[in-house]
C-alpha positions as CSV (number, residue, x, y, z in Angstrom):
1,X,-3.1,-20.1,-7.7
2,X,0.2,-17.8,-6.7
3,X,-0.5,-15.6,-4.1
4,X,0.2,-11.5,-5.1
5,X,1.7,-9.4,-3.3
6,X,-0.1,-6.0,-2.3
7,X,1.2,-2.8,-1.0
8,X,-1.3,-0.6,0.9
9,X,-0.9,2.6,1.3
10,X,-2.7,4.1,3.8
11,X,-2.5,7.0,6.5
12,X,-5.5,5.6,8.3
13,X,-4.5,2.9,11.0
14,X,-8.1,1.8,11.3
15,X,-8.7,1.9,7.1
16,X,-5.2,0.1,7.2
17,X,-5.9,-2.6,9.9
18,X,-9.3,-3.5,8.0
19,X,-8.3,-3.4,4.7
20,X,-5.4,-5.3,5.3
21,X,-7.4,-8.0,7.4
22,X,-10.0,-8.7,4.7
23,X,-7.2,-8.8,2.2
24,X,-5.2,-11.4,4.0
25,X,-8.7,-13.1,4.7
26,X,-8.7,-13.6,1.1
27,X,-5.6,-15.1,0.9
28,X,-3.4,-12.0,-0.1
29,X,0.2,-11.7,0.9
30,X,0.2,-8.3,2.3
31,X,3.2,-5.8,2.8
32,X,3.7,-3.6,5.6
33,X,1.4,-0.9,5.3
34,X,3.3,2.3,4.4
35,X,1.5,5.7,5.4
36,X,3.2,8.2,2.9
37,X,3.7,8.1,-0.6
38,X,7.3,9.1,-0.3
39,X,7.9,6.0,2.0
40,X,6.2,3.7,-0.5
41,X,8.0,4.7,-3.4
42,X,11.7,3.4,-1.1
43,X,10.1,0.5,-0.7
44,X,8.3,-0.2,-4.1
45,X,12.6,0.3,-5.5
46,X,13.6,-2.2,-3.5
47,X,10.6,-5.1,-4.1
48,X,7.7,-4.1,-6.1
49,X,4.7,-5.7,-5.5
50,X,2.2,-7.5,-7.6
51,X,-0.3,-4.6,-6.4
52,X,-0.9,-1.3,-4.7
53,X,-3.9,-0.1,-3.2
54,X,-3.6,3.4,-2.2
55,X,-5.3,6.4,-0.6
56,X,-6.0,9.1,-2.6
57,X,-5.5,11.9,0.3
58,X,-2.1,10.5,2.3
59,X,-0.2,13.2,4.8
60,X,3.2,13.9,2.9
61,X,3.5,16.0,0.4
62,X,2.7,13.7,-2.0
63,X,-1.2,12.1,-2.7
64,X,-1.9,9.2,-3.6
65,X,-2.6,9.9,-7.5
66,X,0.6,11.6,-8.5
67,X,2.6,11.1,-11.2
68,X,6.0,9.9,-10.8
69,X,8.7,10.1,-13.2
C-alpha cells in the first residue's frame, strides 16, 4: 500500500496537533498543517496532495467550503 499524502487545514492548534497524530498513527504522510485557506491554496500549486481535510470555519477571509476558480 502507497502511503497519501494529506493536507490539513486547520486554524485550531489543538484540533491540528490531534488530528494530525491519529492520522500519522495510521500511517498517513501528513503535510504541514496550514491555518488559512489562502495559505493552503500556495501550497496545494506547488505539490498537491493526495487529500485535504479542512475546517469549515478557518480565520482568513476565506472558509473552508469555498469555491475556487
Amino acid at each position: 500500500m502507497s502511503v497519501s499524502s494529506i493536507m490539513l487545514i486547520e486554524d485550531d492548534a489543538i484540533i491540528a496537533a490531534g488530528t494530525k497524530r491519529n492520522l500519522e498513527n495510521l500511517g498517513y504522510d501528513i503535510r504541514p498543517i496550514e491555518a488559512s485557506a489562502e495559505d493552503a491554496l500556495k501550497k496545494i500549486e506547488e505539490e498537491p496532495p493526495d487529500l485535504i481535510v479542512t475546517d469549515i470555519m478557518l480565520s482568513g477571509k476565506m472558509t473552508g467550503i469555498e469555491k475556487v476558480t
